[in-house]
C-alpha positions in Angstrom: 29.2 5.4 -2.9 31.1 7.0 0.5 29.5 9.9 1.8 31.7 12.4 3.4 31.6 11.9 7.2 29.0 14.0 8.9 31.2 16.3 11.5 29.7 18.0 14.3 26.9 20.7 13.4 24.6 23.5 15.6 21.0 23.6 14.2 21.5 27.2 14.6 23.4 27.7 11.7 21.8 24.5 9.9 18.9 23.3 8.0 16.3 21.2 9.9 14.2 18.8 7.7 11.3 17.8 9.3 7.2 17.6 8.7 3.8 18.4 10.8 0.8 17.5 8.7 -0.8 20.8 8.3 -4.3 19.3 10.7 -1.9 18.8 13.3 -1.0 22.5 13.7 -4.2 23.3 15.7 -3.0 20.5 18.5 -0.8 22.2 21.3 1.0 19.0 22.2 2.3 18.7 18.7 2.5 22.1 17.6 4.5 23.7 20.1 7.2 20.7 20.2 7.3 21.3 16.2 7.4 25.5 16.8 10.3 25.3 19.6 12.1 23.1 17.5 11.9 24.8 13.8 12.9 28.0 15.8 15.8 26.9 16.9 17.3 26.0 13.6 18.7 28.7 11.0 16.1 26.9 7.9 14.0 24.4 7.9 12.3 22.1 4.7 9.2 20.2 4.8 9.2 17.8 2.3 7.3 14.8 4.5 9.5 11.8 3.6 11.2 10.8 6.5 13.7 8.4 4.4 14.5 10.7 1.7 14.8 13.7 4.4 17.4 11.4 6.1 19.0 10.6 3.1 19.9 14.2 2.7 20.8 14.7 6.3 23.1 11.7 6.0 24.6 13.3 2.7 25.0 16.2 4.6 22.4 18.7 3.0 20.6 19.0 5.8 21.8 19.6 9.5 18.9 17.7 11.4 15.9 15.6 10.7 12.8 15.6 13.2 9.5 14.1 13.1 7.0 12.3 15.4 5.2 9.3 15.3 7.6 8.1 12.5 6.7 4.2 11.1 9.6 2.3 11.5 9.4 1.7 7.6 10.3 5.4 7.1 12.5 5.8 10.5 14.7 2.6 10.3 16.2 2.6 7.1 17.3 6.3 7.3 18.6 5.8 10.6 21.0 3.4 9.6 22.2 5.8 7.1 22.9 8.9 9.4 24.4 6.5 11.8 26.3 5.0 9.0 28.1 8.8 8.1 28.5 9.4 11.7 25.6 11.1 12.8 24.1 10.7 15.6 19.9 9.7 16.1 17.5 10.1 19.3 13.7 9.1 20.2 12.0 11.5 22.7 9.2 11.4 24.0 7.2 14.8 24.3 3.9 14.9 25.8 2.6 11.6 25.0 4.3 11.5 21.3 7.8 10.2 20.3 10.1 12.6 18.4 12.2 10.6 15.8 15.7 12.8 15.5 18.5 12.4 13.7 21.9 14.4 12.1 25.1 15.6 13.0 26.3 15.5 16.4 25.9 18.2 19.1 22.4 19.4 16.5 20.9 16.1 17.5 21.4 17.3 21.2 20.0 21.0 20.5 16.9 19.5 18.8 16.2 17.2 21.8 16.7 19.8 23.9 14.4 22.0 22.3 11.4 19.5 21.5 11.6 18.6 25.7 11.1 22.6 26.1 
């Protein structure tokens, strides 16, 4: 089934869909990335699937997907999907972690921006 092309979004206004297992929190070179991030967007969900979070950003529910240390088995699939409705996708590294991020163009960019500080 053809999904509506994703047009160009700002993860101000948007949902970010993303996940930081709750351990994680207490570790700076996670947590901050993670809290500069879900700050810059206007919502965020945590649900902790990376595919079915990028199915819904490819189906346009959600504005942005960011997680680190993704397995490819999670990353790979849903990446082809966003990039498939015209979204755009990014791996960053921040402090010694890489950031998986994907969504609409111009939000991908905003993300990045914000994960690097």
């Amino acid at each position: 089934m053809p999904v509506t092309p994703l047009t160009p979004g700002d993860l101000a206004a948007g949902s970010l869909a993303t996940y930081l297992h709750p351990p994680f929190f207490s570790d700076p070179d996670l947590a901050d990335p993670f809290y500069r991030v879900s700050r810059g967007a206007a919502t965020i969900r945590m649900l902790g699937s990376g595919s079915v979070d990028l199915a819904s950003v490819a189906s346009g529910v959600h504005t942005v997907w960011a997680q680190h240390s993704c397995p490819e088995w999670d990353w790979l699939p849903g990446r082809a999907l966003v990039e498939g409705a015209g979204g755009t996708c990014a791996t960053v590294e921040v402090n010694g972690y890489d950031w998986f991020v994907a969504g609409r163009p111009g939000a991908v960019e905003q993300a990045v921006s914000l994960l690097r500080g």
